[in-house]
N, C-alpha and C positions, 0 to 999 in steps of 0.2 A: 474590408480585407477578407480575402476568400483564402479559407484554411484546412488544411485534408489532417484530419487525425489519423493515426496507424498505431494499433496496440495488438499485439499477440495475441493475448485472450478476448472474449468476450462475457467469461462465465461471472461471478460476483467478484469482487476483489478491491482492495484499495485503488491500485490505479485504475479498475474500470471506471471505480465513482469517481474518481478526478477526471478522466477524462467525459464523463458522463454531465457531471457541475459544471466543467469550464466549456462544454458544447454548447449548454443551458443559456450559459452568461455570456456568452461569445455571441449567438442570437440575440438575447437578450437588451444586446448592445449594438445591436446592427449591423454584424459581419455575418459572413456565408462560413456553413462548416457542414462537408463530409466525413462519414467515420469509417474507417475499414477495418474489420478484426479479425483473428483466425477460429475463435471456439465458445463454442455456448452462443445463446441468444438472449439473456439478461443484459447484455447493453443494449442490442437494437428493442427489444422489447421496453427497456425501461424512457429510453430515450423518445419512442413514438415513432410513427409513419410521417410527423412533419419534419422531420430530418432524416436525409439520404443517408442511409448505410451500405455497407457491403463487406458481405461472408467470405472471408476468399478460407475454403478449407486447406489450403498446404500453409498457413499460416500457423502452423502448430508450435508446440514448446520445446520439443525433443528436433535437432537439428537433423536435416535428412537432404541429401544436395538434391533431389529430385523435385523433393517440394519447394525447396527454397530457391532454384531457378524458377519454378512456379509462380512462387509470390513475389519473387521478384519482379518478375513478366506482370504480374496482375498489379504491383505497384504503379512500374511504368507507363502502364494504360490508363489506369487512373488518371495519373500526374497529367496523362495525354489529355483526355476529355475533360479533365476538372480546371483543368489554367490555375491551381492551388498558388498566392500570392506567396504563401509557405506552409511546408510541410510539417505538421508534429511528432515526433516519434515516441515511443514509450513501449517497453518491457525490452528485455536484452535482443533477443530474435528480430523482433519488429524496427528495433532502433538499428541496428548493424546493419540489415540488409536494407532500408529504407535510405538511410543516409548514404549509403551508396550508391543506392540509385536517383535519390535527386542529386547529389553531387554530378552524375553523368548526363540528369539532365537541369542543370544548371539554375537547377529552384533552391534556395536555400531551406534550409534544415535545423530545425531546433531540438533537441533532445531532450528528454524528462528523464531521469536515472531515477527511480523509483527503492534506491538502496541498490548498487553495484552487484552484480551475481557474483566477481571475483570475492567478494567480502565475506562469501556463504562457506563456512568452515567445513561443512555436511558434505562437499564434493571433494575431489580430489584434486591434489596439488599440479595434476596436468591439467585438468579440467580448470581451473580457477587461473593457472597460466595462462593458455589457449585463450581465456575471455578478457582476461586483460589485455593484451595484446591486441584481441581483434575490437576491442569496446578505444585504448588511445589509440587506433587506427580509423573507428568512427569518428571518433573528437574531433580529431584534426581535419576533416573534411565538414565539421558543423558549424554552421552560421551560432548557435551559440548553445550552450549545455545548460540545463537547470537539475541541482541537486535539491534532494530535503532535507541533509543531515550536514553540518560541519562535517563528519568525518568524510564525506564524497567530496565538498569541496577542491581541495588539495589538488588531487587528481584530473578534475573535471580544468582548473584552472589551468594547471600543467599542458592539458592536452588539445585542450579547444583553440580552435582560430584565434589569434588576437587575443588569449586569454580571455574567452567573452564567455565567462562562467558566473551564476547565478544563485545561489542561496534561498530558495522561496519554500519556505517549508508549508505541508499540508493546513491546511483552516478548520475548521469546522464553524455553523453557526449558532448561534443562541438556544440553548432546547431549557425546558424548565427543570431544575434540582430537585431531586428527588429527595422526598421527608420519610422517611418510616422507621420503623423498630426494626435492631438486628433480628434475625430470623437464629429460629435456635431450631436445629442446631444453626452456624452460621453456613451462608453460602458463597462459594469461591465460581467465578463464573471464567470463559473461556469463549472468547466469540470469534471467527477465522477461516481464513482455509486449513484442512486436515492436511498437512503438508508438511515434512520432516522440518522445514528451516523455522516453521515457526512454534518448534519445542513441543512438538506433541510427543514424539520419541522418548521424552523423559519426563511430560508432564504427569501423561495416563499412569501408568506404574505409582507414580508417588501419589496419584489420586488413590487409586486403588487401597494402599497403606493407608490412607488416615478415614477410617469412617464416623471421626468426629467432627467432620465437616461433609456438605451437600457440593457434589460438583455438578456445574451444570455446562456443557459443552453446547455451543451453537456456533453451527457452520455443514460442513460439508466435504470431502476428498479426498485422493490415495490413502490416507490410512483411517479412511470409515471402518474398516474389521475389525480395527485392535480395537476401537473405541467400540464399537457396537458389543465387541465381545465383551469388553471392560463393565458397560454398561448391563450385558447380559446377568453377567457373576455376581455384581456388587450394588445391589442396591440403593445406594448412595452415591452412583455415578452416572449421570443421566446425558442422553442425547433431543438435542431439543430440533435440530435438523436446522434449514436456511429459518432466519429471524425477520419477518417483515416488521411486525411492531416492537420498533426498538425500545420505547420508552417501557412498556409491559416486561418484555425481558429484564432491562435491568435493574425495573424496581424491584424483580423479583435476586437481583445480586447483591448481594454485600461487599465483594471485594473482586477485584476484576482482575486475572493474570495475564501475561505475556510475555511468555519465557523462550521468545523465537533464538534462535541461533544466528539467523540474519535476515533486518528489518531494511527499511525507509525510516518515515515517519508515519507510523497506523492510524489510519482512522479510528479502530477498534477504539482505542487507548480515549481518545480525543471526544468521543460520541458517550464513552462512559463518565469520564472525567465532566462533559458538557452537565450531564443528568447526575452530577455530585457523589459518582462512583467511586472511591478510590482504587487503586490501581497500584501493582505488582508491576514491573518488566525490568529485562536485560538490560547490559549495558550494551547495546550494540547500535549501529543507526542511529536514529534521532528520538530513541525512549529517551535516552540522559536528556537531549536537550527538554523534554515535556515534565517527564517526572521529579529529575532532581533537583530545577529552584523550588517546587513543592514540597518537597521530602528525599535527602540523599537516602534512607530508610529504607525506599522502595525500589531501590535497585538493585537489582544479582547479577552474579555470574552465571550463563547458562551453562546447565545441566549440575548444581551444585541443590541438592535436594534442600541442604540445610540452612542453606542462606535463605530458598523460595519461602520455607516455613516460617521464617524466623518473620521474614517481613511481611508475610499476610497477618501472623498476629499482632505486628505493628498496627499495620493498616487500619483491621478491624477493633484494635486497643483504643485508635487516635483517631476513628472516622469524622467524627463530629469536628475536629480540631482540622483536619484536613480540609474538609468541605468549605471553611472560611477560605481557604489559598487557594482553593481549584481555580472560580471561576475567573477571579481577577487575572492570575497567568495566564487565562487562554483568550481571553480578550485584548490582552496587551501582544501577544505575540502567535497568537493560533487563529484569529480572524480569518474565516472564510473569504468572502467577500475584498477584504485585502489583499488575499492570497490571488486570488483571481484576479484582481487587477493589474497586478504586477507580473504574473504569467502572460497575458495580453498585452501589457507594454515591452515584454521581451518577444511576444512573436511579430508584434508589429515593427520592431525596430529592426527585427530579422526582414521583413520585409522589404521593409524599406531599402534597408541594404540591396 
């Protein structure tokens, strides 16, 4: 099977490493796969020179009809030269304009909804409109839709071809649990893009307020200033910048947050959880489905200062106790490997088709 991935970004992110893993495993298993993204070069760098990529720069995140006939155009040449048996698509920009154009040219088309953009409370009521509308006008043109969350199901079922909607939430694999002494004072970690949806807007401020705990931020974007600045004034709130060694970072956390406003299913969450973190997050996307057979405990409403506090001293109250429930939940239902499989049997049957 020969498969053309399309992602809007290329910079670090959850959906780059899925699409980055299922490229992996897709060779891995004796199918052909090209990538085309629109920003940064941490996927084609991560990925290697032995799999073909391509930059296409009007591939951006901000919609601009000059660039998106652009990528458009640069889609369809692709699809020309590559003979892709089927198309991937993934993040909202890349998925809309992609499926449109294999729709026209008559290669079927799979979708990965990475958490719906209409879902993202942070925009506004025309804006979250306009992408509903134009995301079931995708659907309906897709050989099949894959969400991570129950809450995208519904929709995704609603609106795809044939109802050929998919449920395959993120994996992660096996990493070792982490052993050590809470750190005192304790430490509340943050790993991510610097990005309004995923609750930095109200995390920094309530970091700031408690310097009886160590915050440690790892990640990187748009609102690097307020944290930088945050980090400047307060001693006790640090920026660690991108994290290559995951395991080092979060033996160095006590308790992991994720207070986004509008998710998928995070790796973050999943990769700390793996190394016997416990973990904070929203109710929004697919935290409920991770966190709460663990602990309903560990779940908030975002942007609710009181509730985020109440359940990190859970967290760090009950670490020991938790760390029995982490890993069994994510081997029975967060399998990497799994997860990839079943991704691959939905694009091959797209094929097929």
């Amino acid at each position: 099977m020969r498969v053309l991935e399309i992602i809007t970004g290329g910079e670090p992110g959850g959906a780059q490493r899925h699409v980055k893993e299922l490229s992996q495993y897709l060779r891995a298993n004796d199918h052909e796969v090209m990538v085309m993204h629109g920003g940064g070069q941490w996927l084609t760098e991560s990925l290697g020179p032995e799999f073909p990529t391509r930059y296409v720069a009007s591939l951006g995140r901000t919609p601009r009809p000059d660039q998106d006939i652009d990528a458009a155009r640069q889609m369809a040449t692709a699809i020309s030269e590559y003979h892709p048996h089927v198309v991937h698509l993934h993040s909202s920009k890349a998925g809309i304009l992609g499926r449109w154009v294999a729709w026209r040219r008559r290669v079927p088309a799979v979708y990965t909804a990475h958490g719906y953009v209409f879902q993202d409370p942070t925009l506004s009521g025309a804006a979250r409109s306009v992408y509903r509308q134009l995301e079931g006008w995708a659907a309906s043109r897709s050989a099949a839709t894959i969400v991570v969350s129950h809450r995208d199901l519904a929709f995704a079922t609603a609106h795809t071809r044939g109802h050929n909607a998919h449920y395959i939430t993120n994996g992660v694999g096996r990493a070792a649990i982490g052993s050590h002494s809470l750190h005192v004072p304790p430490v509340v970690g943050f790993m991510g893009r610097f990005s309004r949806e995923k609750g930095l807007d109200w995390l920094i401020p309530i970091a700031a307020q408690h310097p009886e705990y160590v915050w440690r931020f790892a990640g990187d974007g748009g609102l690097r200033a307020i944290l930088t600045d945050a980090a400047t004034r307060y001693p006790h709130v640090l920026w660690d910048g991108w994290v290559d060694n995951l395991d080092a970072w979060f033996h160095e956390v006590d308790v992991l947050v994720q207070p986004s406003w509008k998710e998928g299913t995070p790796y973050t969450l999943l990769d700390g959880l793996a190394r016997g973190v416990p973990a904070v997050g929203s109710r929004v996307g697919g935290i409920p489905e991770i966190l709460g057979p663990i602990d309903p405990a560990l779940l908030i409403t975002p942007g609710q200062a009181g509730e985020l506090m109440t359940a990190i001293h859970h967290a760090l109250a009950y670490r020991e106790q938790l760390k029995n429930a982490i890993w069994s939940h994510l081997e029975d239902h967060f399998d990497r490997d799994a997860q990839l499989a079943k991704v691959v049997g939905v694009l091959g049957k797209a094929a097929r088709r």
